[in-house]
Biopython code that builds the backbone (N, CA, C, O; Angstrom):
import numpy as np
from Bio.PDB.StructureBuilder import StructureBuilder

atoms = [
    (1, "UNK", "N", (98.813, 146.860, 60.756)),
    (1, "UNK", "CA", (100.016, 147.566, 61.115)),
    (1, "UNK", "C", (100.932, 147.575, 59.902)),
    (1, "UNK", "O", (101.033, 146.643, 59.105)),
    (2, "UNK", "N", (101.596, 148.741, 59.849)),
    (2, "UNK", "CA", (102.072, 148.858, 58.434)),
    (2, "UNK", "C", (103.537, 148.317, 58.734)),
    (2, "UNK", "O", (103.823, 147.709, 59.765)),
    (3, "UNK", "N", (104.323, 148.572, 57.837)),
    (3, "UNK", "CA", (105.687, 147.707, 58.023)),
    (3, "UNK", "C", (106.486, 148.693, 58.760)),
    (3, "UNK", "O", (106.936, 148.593, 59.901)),
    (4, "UNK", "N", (106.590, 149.669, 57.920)),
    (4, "UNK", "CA", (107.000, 151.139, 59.214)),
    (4, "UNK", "C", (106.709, 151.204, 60.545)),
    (4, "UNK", "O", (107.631, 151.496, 61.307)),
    (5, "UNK", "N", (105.366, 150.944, 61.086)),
    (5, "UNK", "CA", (104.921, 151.038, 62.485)),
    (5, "UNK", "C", (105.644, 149.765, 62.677)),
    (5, "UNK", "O", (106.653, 149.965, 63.353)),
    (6, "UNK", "N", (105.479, 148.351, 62.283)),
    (6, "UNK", "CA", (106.043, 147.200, 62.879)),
    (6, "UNK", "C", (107.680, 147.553, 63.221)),
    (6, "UNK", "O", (108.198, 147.176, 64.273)),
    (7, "UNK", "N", (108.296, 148.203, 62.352)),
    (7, "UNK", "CA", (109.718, 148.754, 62.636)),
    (7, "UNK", "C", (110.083, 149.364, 63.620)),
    (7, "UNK", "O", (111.006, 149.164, 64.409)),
    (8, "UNK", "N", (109.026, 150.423, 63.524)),
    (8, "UNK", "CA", (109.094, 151.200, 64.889)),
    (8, "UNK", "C", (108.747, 150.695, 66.170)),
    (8, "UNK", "O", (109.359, 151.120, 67.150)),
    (9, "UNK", "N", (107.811, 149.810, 66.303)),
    (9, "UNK", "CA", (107.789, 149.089, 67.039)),
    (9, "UNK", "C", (108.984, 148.313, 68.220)),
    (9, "UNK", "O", (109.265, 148.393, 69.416)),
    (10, "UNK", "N", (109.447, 147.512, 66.933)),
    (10, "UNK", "CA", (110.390, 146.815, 67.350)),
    (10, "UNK", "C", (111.833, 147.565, 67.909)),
    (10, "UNK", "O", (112.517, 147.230, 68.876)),
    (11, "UNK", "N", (111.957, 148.229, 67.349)),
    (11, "UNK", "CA", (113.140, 148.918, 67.791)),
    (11, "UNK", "C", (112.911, 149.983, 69.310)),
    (11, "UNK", "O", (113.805, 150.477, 69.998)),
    (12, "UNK", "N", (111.345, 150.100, 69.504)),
    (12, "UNK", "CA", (110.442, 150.815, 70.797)),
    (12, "UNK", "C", (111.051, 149.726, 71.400)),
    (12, "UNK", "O", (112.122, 150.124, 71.859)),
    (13, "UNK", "N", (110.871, 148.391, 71.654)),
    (13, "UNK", "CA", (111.086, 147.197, 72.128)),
    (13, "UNK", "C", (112.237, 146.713, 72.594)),
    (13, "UNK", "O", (112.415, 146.291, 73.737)),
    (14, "UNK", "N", (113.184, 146.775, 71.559)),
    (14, "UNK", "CA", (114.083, 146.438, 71.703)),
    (14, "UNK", "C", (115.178, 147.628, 72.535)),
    (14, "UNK", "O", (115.915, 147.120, 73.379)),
    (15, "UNK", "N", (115.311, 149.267, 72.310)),
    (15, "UNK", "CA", (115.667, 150.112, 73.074)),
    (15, "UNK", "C", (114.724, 150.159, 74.542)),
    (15, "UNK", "O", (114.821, 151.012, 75.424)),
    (16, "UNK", "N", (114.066, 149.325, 74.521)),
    (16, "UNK", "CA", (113.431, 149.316, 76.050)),
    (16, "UNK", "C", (113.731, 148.556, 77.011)),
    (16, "UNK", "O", (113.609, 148.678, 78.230)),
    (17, "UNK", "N", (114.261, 147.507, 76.150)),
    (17, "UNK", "CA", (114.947, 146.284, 76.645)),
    (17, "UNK", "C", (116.243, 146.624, 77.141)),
    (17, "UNK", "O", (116.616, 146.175, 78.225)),
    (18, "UNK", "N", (116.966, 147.376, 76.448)),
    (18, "UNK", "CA", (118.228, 147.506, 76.918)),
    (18, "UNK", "C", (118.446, 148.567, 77.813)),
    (18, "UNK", "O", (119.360, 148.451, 78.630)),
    (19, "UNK", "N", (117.726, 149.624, 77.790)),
    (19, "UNK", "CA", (117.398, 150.712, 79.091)),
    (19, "UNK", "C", (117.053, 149.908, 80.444)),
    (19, "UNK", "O", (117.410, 150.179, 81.591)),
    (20, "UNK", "N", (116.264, 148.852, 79.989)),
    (20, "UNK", "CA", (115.919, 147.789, 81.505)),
    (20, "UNK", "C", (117.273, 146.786, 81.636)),
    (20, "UNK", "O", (117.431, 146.221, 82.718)),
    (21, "UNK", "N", (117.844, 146.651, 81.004)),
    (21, "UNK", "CA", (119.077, 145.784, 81.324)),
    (21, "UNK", "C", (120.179, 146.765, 81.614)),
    (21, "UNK", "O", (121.002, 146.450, 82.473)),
    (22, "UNK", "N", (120.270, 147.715, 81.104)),
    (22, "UNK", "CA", (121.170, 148.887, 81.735)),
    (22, "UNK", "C", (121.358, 149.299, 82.928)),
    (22, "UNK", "O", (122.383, 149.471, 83.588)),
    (23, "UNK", "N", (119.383, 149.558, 83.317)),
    (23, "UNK", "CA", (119.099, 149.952, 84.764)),
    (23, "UNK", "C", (119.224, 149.054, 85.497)),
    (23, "UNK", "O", (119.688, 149.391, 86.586)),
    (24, "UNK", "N", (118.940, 147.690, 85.347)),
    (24, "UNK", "CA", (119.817, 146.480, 86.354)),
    (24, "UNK", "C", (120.883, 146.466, 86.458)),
    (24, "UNK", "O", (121.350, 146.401, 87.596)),
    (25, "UNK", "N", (121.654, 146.515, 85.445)),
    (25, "UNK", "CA", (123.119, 146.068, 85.920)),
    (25, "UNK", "C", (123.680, 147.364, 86.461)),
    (25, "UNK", "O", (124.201, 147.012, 87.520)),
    (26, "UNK", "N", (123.827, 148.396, 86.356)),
    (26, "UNK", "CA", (123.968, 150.051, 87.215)),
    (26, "UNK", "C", (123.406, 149.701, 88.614)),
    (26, "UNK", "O", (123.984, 150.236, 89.560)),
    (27, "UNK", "N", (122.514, 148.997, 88.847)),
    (27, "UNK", "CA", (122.008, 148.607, 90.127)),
    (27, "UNK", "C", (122.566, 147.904, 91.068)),
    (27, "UNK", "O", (122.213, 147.906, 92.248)),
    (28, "UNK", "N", (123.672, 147.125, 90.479)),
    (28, "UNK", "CA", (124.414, 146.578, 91.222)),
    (28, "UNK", "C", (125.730, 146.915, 91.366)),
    (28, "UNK", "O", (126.569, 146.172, 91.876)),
    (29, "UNK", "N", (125.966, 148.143, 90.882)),
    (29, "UNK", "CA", (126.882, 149.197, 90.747)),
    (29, "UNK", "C", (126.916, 150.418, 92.228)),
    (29, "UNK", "O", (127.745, 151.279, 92.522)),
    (30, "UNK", "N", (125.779, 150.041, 92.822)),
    (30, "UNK", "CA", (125.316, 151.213, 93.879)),
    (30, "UNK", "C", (125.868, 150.352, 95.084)),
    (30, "UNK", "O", (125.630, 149.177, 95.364)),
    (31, "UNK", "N", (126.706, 151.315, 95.738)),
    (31, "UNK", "CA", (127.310, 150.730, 96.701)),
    (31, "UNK", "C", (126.419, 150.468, 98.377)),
    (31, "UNK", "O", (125.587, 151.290, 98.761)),
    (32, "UNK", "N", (126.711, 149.449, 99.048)),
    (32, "UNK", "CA", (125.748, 149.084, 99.708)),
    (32, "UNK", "C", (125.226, 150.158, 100.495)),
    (32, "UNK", "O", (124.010, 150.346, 100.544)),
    (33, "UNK", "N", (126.081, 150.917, 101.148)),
    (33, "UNK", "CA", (125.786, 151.749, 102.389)),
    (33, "UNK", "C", (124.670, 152.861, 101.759)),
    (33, "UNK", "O", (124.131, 153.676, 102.508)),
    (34, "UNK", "N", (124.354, 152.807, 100.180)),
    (34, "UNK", "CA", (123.587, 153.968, 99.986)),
    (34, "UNK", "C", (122.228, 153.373, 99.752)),
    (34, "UNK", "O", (121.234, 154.095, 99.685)),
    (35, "UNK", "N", (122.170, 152.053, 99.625)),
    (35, "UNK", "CA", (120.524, 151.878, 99.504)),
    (35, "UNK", "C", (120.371, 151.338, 100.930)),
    (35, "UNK", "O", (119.292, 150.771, 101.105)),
    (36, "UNK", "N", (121.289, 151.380, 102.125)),
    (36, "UNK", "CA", (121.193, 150.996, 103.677)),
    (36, "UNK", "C", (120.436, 152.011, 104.060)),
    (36, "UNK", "O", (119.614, 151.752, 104.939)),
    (37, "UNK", "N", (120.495, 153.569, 103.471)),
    (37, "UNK", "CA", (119.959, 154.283, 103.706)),
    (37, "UNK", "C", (118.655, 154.295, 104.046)),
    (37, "UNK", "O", (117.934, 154.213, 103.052)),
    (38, "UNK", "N", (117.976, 154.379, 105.244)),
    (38, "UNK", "CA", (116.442, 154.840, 105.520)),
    (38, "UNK", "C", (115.524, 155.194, 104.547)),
    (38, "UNK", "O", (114.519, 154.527, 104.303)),
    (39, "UNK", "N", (115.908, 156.476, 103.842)),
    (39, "UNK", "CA", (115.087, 157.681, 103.058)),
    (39, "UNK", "C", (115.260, 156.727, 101.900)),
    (39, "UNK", "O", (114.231, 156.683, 101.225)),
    (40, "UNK", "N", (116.353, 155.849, 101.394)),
    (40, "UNK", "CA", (116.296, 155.223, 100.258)),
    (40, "UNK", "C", (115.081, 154.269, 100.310)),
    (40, "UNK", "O", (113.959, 154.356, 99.811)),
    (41, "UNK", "N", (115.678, 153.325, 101.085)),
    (41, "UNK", "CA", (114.335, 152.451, 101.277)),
    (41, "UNK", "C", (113.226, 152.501, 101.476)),
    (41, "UNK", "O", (112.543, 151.556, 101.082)),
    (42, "UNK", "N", (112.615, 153.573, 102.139)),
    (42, "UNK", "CA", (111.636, 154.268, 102.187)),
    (42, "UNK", "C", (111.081, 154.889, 100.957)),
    (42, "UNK", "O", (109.856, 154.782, 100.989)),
    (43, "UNK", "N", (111.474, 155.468, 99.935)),
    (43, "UNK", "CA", (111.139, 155.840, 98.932)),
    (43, "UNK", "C", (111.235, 154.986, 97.699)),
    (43, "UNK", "O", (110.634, 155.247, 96.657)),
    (44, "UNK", "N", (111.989, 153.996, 97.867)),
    (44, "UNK", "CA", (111.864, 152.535, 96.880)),
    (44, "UNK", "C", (110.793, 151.844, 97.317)),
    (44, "UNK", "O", (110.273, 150.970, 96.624)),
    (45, "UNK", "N", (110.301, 152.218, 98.681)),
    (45, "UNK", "CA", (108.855, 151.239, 98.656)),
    (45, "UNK", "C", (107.730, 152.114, 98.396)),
    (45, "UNK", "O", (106.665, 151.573, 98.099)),
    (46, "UNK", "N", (107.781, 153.194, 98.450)),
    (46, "UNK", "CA", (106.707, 154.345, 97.998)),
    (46, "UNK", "C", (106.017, 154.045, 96.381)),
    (46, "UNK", "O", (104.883, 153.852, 95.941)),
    (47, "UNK", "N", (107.911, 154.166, 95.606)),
    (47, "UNK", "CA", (107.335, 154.328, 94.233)),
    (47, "UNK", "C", (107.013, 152.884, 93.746)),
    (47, "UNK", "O", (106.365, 152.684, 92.718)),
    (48, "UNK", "N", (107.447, 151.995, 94.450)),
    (48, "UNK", "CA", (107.081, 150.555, 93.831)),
    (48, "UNK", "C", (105.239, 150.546, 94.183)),
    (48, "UNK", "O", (104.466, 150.390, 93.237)),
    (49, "UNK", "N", (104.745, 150.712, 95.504)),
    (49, "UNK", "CA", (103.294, 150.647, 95.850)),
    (49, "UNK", "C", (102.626, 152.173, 94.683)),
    (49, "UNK", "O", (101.486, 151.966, 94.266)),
    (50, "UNK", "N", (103.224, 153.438, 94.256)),
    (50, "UNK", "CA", (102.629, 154.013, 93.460)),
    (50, "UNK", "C", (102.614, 153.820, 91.934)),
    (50, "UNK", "O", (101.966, 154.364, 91.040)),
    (51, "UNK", "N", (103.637, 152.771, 91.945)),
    (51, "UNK", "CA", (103.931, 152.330, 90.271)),
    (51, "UNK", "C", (102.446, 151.226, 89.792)),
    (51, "UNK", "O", (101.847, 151.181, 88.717)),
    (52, "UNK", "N", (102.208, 150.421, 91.103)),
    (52, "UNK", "CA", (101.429, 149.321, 90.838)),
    (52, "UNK", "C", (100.278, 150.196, 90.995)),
    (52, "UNK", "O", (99.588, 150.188, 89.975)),
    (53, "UNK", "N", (99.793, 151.014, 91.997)),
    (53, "UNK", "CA", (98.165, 151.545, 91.678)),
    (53, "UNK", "C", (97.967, 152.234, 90.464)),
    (53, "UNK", "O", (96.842, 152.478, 90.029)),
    (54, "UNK", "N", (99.277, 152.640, 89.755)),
    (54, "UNK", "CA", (99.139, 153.787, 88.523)),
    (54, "UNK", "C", (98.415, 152.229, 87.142)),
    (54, "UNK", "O", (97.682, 152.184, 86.153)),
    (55, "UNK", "N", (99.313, 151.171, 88.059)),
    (55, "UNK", "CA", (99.324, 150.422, 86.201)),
    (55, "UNK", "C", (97.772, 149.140, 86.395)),
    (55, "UNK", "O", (97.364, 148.404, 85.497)),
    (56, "UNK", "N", (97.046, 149.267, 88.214)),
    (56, "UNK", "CA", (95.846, 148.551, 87.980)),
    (56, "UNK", "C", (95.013, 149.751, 87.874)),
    (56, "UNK", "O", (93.884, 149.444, 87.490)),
    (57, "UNK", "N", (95.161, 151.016, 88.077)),
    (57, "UNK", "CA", (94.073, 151.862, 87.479)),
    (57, "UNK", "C", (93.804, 152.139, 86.177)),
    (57, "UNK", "O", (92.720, 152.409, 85.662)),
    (58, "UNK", "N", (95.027, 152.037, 85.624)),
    (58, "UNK", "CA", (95.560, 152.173, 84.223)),
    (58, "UNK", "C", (93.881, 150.751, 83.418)),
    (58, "UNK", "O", (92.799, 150.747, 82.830)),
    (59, "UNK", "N", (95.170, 149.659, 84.199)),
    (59, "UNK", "CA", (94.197, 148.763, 83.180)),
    (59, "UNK", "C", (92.674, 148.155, 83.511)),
    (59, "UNK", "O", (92.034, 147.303, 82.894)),
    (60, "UNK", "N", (92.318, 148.945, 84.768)),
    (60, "UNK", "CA", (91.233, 148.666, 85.321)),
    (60, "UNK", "C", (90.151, 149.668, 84.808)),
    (60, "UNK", "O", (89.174, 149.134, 84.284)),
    (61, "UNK", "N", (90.162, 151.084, 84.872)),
    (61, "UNK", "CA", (89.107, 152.141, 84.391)),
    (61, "UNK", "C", (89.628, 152.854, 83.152)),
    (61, "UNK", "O", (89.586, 154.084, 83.128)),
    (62, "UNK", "N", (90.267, 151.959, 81.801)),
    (62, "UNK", "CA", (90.352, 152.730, 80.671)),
    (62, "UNK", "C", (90.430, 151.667, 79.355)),
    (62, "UNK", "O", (90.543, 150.441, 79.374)),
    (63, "UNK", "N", (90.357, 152.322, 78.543)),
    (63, "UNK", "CA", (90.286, 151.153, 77.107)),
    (63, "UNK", "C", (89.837, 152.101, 76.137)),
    (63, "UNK", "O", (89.135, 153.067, 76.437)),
    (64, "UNK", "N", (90.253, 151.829, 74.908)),
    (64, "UNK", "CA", (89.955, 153.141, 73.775)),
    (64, "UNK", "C", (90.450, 154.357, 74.260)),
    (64, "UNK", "O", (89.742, 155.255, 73.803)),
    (65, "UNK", "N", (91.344, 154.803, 74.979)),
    (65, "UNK", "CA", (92.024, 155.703, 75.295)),
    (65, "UNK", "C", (91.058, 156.958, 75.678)),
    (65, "UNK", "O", (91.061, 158.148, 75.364)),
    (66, "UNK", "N", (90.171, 156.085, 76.561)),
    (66, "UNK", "CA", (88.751, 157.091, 77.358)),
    (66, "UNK", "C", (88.647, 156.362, 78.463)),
    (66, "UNK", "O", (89.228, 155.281, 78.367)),
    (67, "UNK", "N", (88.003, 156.601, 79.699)),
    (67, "UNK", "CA", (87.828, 155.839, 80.986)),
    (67, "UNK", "C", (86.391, 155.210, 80.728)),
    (67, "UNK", "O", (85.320, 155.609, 80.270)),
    (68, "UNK", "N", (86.873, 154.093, 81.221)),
    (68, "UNK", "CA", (85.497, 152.603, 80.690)),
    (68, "UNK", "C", (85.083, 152.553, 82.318)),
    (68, "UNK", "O", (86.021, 152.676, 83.106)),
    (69, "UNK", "N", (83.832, 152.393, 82.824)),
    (69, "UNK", "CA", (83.400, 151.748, 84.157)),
    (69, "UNK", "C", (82.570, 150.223, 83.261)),
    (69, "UNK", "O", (81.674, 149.998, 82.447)),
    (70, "UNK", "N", (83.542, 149.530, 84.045)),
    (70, "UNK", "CA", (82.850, 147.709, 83.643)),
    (70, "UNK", "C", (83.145, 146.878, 84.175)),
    (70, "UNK", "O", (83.441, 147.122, 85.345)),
    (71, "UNK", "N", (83.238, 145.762, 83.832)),
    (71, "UNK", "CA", (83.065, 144.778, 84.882)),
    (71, "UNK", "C", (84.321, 145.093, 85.850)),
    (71, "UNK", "O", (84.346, 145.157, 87.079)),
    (72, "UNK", "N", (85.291, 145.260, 84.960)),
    (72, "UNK", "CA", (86.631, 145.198, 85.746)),
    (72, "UNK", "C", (86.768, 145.931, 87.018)),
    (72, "UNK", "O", (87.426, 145.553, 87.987)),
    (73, "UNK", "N", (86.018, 147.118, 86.910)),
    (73, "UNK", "CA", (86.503, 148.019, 88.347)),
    (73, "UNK", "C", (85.388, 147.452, 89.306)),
    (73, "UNK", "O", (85.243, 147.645, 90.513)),
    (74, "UNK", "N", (84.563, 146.618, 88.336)),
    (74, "UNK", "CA", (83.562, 145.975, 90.133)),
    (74, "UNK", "C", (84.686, 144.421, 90.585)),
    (74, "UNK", "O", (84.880, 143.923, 91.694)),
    (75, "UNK", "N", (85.025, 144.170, 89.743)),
    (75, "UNK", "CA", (86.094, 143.392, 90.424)),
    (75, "UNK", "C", (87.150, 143.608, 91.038)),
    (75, "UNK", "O", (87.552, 142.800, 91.875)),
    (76, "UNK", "N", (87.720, 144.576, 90.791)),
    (76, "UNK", "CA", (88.625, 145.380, 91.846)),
    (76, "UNK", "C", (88.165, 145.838, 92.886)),
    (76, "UNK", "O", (89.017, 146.024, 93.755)),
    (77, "UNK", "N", (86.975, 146.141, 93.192)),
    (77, "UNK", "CA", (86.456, 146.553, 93.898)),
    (77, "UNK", "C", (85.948, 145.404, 95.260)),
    (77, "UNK", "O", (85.904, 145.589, 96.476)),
    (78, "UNK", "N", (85.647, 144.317, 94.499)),
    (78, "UNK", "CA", (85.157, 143.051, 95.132)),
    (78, "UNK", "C", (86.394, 142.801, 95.613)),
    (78, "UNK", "O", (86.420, 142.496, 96.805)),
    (79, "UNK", "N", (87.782, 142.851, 94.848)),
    (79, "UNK", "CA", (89.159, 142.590, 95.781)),
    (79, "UNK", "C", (89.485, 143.591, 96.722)),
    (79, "UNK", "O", (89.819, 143.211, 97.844)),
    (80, "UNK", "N", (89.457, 144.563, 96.522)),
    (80, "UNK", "CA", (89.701, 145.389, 97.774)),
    (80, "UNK", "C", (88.714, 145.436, 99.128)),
    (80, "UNK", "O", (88.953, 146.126, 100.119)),
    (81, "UNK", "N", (87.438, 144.469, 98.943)),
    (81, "UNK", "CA", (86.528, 144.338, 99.945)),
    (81, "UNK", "C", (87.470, 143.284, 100.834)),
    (81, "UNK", "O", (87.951, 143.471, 101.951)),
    (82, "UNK", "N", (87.564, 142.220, 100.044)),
    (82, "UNK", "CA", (88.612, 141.055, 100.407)),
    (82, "UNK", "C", (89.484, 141.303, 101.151)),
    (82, "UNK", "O", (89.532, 141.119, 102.367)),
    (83, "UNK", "N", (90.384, 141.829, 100.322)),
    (83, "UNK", "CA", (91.381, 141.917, 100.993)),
    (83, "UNK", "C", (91.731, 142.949, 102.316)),
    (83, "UNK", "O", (92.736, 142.932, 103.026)),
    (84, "UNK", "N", (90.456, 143.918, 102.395)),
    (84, "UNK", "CA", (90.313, 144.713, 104.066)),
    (84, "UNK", "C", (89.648, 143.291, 104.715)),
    (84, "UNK", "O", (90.086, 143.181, 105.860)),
    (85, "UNK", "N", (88.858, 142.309, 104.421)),
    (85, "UNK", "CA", (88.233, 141.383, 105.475)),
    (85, "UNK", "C", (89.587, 140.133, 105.356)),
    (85, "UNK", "O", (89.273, 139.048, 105.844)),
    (86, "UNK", "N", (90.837, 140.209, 104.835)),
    (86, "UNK", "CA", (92.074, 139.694, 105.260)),
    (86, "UNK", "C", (91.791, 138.578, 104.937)),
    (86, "UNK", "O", (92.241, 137.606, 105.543)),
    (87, "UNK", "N", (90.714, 138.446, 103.569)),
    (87, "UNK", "CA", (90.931, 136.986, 103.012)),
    (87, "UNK", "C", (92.034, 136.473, 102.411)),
    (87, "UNK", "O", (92.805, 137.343, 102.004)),
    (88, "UNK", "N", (92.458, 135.047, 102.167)),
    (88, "UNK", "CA", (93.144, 134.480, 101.774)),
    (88, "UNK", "C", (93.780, 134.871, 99.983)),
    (88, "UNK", "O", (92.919, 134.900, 99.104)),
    (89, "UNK", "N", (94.635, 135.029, 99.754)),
    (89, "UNK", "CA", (94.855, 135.759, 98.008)),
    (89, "UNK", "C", (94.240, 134.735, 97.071)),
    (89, "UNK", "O", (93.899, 135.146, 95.962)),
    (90, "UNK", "N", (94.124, 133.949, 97.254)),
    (90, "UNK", "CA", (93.305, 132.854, 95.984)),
    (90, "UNK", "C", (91.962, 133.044, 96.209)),
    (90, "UNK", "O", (91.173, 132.916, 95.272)),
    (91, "UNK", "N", (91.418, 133.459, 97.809)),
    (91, "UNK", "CA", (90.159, 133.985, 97.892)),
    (91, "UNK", "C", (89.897, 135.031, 97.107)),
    (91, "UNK", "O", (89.031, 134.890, 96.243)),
    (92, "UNK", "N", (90.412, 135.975, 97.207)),
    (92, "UNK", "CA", (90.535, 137.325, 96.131)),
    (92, "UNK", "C", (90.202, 137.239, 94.747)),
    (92, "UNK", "O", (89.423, 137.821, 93.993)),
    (93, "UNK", "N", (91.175, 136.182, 94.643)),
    (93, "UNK", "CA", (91.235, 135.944, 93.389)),
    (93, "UNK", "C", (90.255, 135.709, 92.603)),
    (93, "UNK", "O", (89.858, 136.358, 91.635)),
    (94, "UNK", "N", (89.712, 134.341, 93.249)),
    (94, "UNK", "CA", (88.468, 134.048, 92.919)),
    (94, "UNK", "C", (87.309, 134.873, 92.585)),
    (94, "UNK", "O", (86.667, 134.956, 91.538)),
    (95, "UNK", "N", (87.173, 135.524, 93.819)),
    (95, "UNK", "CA", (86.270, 136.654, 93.894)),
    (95, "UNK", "C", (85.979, 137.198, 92.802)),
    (95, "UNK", "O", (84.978, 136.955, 92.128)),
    (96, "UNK", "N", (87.090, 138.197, 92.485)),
    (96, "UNK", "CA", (87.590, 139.196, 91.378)),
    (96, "UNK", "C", (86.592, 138.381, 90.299)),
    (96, "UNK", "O", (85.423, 138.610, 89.989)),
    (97, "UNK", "N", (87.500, 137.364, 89.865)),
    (97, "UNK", "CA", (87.001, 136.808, 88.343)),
    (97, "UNK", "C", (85.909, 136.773, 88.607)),
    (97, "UNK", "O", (85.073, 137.402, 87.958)),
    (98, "UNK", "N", (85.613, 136.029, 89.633)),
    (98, "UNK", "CA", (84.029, 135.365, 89.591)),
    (98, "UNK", "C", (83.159, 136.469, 89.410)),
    (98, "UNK", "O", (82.211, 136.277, 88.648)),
    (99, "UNK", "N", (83.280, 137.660, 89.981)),
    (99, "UNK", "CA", (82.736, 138.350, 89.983)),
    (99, "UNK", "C", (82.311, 139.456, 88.403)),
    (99, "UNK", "O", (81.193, 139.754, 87.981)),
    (100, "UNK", "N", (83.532, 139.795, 87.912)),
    (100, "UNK", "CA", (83.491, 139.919, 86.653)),
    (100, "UNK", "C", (82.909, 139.116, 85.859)),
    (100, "UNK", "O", (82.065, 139.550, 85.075)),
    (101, "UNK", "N", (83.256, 137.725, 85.902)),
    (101, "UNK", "CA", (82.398, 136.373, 84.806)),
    (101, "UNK", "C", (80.895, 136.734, 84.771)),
    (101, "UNK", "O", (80.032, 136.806, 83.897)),
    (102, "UNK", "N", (80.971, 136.956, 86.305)),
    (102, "UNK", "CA", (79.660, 137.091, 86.362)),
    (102, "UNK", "C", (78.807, 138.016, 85.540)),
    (102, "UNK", "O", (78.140, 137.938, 84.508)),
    (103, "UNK", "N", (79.159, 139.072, 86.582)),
    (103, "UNK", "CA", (78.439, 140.840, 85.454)),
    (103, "UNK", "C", (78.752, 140.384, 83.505)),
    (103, "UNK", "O", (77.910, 140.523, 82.617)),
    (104, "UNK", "N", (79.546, 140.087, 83.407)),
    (104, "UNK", "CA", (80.065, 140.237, 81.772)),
    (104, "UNK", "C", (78.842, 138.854, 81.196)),
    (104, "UNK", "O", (78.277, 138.907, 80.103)),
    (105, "UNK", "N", (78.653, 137.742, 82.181)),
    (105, "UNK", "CA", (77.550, 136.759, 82.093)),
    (105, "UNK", "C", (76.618, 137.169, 81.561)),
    (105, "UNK", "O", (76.128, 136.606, 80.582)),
    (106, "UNK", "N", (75.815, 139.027, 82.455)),
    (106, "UNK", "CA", (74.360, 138.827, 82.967)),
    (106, "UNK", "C", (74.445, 140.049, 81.872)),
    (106, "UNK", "O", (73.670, 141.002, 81.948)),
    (107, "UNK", "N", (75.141, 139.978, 81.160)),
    (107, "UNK", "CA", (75.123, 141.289, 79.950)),
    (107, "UNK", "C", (75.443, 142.619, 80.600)),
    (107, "UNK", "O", (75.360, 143.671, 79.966)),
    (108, "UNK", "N", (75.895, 142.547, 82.171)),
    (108, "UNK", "CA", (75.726, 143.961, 82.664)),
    (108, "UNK", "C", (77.374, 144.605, 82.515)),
    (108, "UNK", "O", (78.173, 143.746, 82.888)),
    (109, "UNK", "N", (77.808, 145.419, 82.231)),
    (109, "UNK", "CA", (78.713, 146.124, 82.626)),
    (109, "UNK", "C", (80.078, 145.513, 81.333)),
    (109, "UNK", "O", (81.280, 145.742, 81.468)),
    (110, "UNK", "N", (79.560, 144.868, 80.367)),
    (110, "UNK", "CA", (80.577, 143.955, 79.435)),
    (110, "UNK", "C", (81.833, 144.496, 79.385)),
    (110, "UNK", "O", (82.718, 143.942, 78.733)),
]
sb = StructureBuilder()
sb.init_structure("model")
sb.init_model(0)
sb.init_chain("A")
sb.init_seg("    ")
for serial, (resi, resn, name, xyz) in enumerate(atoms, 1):
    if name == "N":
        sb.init_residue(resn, " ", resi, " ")
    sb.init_atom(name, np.array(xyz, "f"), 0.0, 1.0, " ", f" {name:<3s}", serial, name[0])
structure = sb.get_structure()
C-alpha cells in the first residue's frame, strides 16, 4: 500500500467515524412520539434484518471481488438447518465451524 492509498485510507476511516457519531447523536435528537410510530418501527426492523443478510451474503459467497462457493456457504447453510430445527446458538455455532474445519480439512471446498 502506497503512502497515498494509506492516506486515503485513513481519512475513508476517520470521515466514517464521524458520519457514525453524527448519526448517533442526531438520534437522540428525534423526538419520542416519532420513532413510537408503528411504520417507524416496523421499518427499523426491516432494514436492520436486510442490512445483516446483505453483509453474511456479502462475506459468505464472495472474495476476489467474484462469487466463491466454499466452505463458508456450506456452513451457513449447516446454520440455517439449525437454526429451523431451533437448536441452541452455541449449537449453531459449533456446527457452522465444525463444519467448515471440516470440508477446508478434507481439501474439499478450501
Amino acid at each position: 500500500m502506497s503512502p497515498l492509498d494509506r492516506t486515503t485510507a485513513w481519512i475513508a476511516v476517520l470521515a466514517s467515524s464521524a458520519l457514525v457519531y453524527a448519526t448517533k447523536l442526531a438520534g437522540h435528537l428525534i423526538p419520542r412520539r416519532a420513532l413510537d410510530n408503528p411504520r417507524v418501527t416496523r421499518t427499523a426492523g426491516l432494514v436492520t434484518i436486510a442490512l445483516l443478510a446483505a453483509l453474511v451474503a456479502v462475506q459468505t459467497a464472495t472474495g476476489g471481488g467474484a462469487v466463491q462457493v466454499d466452505a463458508r456457504l456450506v456452513a451457513v447453510a449447516v446454520a440455517a438447518v439449525a437454526l429451523v430445527l431451533r437448536a441452541p446458538f452455541i449449537v449453531v455455532v459449533v456446527l457452522a465451524a465444525g463444519s467448515a474445519a471440516l470440508l477446508r480439512a478434507l481439501g474439499w471446498m478450501a
